[in-house]
Structure formats: C-alpha cells, structure tokens
N, C-alpha and C positions, 0 to 999 in steps of 0.2 A: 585077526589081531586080538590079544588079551586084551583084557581089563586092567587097565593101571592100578598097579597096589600100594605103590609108594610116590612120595614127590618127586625121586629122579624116573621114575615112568611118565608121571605128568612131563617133565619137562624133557624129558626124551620127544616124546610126544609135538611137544610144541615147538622144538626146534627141527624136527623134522617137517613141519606144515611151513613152518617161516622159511627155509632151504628151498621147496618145493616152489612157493609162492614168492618170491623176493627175484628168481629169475625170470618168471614169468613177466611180473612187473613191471621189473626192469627192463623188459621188451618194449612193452607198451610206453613206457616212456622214452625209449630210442627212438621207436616211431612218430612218440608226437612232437621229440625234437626234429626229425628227419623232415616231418610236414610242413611245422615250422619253417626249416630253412627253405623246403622248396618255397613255400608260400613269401616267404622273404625277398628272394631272389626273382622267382616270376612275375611279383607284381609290385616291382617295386618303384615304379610309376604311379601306383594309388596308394596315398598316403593310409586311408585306414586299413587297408589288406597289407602294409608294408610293415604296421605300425601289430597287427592280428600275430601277424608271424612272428614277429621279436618276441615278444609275447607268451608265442606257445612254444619258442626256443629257450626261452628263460626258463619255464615253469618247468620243459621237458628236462633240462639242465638241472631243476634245483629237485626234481623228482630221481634223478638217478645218481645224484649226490648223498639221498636219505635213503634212496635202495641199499646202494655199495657197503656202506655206513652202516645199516641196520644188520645187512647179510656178515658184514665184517665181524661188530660187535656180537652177535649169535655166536659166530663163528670160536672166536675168542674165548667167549664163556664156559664154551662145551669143551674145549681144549681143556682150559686150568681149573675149571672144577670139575671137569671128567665127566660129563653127561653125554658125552658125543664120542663121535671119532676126531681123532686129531691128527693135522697133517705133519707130515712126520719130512724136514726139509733134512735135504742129503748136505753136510758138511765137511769140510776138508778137514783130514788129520791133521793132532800136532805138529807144528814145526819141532824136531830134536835135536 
C-alpha cells in the first residue's frame, strides 16, 4: 500500500477500514441480540435472567442500528463527494 499524499488518500483510506470493520461489528452485535433472545426466551421463569436478556436484546438492537447508519452514512459520503466507489442502481428508461 502507498503512502497517502493527499486528503482524499487519507479518506480513501479511512473509509475503506470503516467498510471492513462496520460488517464485522455488525456480526457481533447480531450475536449479542441472538443471545439476548435466547436468554429471554430460556429463562424466562427467572426474573433477573429474563430481565439480563431484554437487555442485551436492546443494546444488540441499538448497536446494529448505529452500525447500519454509520456504514450507510460512509457510504453516502464516498458516493457524492467521490472518495469511494459508488453503487451505480439499474433504472428504468423513460417513459415516451
């Protein structure tokens, strides 16, 4: 990999580590909603294990809400000010 020379090198740079790491993340927080529910579901005869799950289903919820969001906005950026690749959606021709 070069040395970045200029500022859209840095943020070439930095939106490809955020692409990389924002799916990753968002795994991990799948998971800890996925646990969450088991944990919800299994024990939901004991109130602080019932009460642990909601809990780590919420936060898994509010962590792949700021994923989504963060990869979105990235995403976005690199499109309209040109830093990135931009996804290029197929359109239907005019109607004549």
């Amino acid at each position: 990999m070069k040395d970045p020379r200029t500022f859209a090198d840095i943020i070439k740079i930095f939106t490809g580590l955020i692409s990389l790491a924002v799916p990753v993340v968002a795994a991990l927080a799948l998971l800890a909603f996925l646990k969450g529910l088991v944990a919800f579901i299994a024990k939901a005869g004991d109130e602080k294990s019932h009460a642990e799950g909601k809990n780590l289903m919420v936060w898994g919820l509010v962590a792949l809400f700021v994923m989504v969001s963060i990869w979105g906005i990235v995403r976005f950026l690199s499109g309209e000010v040109g830093f990135g690749p931009t996804l290029k959606l197929p359109f239907l021709p005019p109607v004549k």
